[in-house]
N, C-alpha and C positions, 0 to 999 in steps of 0.2 A: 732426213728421214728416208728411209727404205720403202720402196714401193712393189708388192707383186699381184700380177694379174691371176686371176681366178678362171677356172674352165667356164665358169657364163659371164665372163665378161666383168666382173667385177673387179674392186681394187683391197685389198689388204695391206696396209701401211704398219710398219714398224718404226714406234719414236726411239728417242733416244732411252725414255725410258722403261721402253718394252726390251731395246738391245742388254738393256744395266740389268733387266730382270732374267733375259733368257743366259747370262753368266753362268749361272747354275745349272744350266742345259747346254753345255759348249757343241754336244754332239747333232742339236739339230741346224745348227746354222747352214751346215753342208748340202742337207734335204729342205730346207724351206721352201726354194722357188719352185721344187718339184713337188711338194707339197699341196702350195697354194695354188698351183695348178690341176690337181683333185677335187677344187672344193667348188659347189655349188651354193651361193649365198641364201637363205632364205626368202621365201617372197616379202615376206613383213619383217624388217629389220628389227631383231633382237637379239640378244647375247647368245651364241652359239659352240656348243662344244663339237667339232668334227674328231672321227677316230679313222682315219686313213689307211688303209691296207694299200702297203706298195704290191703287194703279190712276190716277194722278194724278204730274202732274212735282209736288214738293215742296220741291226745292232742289236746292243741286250738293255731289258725292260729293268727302268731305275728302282722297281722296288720287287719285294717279295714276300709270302703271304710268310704268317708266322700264328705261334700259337697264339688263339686269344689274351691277353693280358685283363689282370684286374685293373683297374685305377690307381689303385696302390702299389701295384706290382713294380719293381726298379727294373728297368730296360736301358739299352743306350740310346743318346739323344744328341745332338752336333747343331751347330746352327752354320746354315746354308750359307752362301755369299750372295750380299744385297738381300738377308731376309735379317730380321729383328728376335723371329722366337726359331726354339728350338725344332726338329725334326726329330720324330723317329725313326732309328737309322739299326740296321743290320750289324751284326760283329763282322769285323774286320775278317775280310776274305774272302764274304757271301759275293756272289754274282747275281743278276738275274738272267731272268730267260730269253734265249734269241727270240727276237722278233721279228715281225713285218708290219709291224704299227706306228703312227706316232700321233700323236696328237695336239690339235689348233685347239685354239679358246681366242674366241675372238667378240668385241663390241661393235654395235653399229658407232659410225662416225656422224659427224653432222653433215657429209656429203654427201649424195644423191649417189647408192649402190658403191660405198665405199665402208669400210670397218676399219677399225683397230686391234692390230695384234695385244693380246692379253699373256700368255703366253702359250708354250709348245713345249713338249718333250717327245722322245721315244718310249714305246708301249703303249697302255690303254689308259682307257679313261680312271680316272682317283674320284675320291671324295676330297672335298678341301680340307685342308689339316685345320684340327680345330679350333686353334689360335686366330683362324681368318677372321678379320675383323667383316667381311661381307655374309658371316653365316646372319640368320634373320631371326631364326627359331630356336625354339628348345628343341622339336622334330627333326629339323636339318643338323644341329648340333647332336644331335645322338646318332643320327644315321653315319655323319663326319666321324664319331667317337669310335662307334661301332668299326667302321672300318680300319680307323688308323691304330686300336688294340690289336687286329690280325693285321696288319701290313708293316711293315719298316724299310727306309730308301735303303738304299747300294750307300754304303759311306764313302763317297771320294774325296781325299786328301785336296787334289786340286781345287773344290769348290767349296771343301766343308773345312770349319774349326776342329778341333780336335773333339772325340767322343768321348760326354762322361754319363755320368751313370744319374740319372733319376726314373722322374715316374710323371704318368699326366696328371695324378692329383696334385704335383708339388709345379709343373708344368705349370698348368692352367690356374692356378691359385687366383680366387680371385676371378675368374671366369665367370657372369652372370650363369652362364645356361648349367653348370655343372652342380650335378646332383650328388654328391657321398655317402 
């Protein structure tokens, strides 16, 4: 396991199957320890998203906004590596925008001022895609929906399957929270 220290003094740990998840994000491995070296851990341990500003362009943001889609509307979609459902993913070529961002998502651990990495990318904070099996609500599922209709990742070849064409109704099939 990976261990890095935090500006107050904290610990941030990466398992092995935080390393198996951040696959998908090969480009923060590079900024991590300088990363967690920004972050200040909460007084009261709980799940915490940081959005990190290096002050410095660092790369380009994995997704980018698009028009709204219906539910039915066919868009492209690719399924990630180490992920189970699909993404929606931009047509082949798109880029996103330089940044100076990236962002932790981290859980408290059972150690005293210690967390677990959850994951990281480069850019700003998302909504969970709405496949996540940790959404709660019909409310967090719509606000998750609502976002990932206007947004789609960068598609990389290196970390994605090939992109085919559906839609989130054909998507989420079967989804409790989804209303048509």
């Amino acid at each position: 396991m990976t261990s890095y220290k935090t500006r107050c003094g904290g610990t941030i740990n990466i398992s092995a199957k935080a390393e198996n998840h951040l696959l998908a994000h090969p480009e923060v491995f590079d900024r991590l320890e300088s990363a967690m070296g920004k972050i200040s851990l909460p007084p009261i341990p709980k799940k915490h998203e940081w959005e990190i500003d290096f002050g410095q362009i660092i790369g380009r943001a994995g997704v980018i906004n698009t028009s709204m889609l219906k539910l039915t509307d066919e868009a492209l979609f690719a399924i990630r590596q180490n992920r189970t459902m699909p993404s929606r993913v931009a047509p082949i070529g798109h880029v996103g925008e330089e940044t100076q961002k990236m962002v932790v998502i981290a859980r408290p651990s059972t150690m005293l001022k210690q967390y677990e990495l959850v994951t990281s990318w480069i850019g700003t904070l998302s909504k969970k895609e709405p496949w996540d099996p940790s959404i709660r609500s019909a409310e967090e599922f719509n606000d998750c929906m609502t976002y990932w209709r206007s947004t789609a990742l960068i598609h990389d070849p290196n970390v994605m399957g090939p992109a085919f064409k559906s839609s989130w109704a054909e998507i989420l099939r079967g989804n409790q929270y989804l209303q048509l």
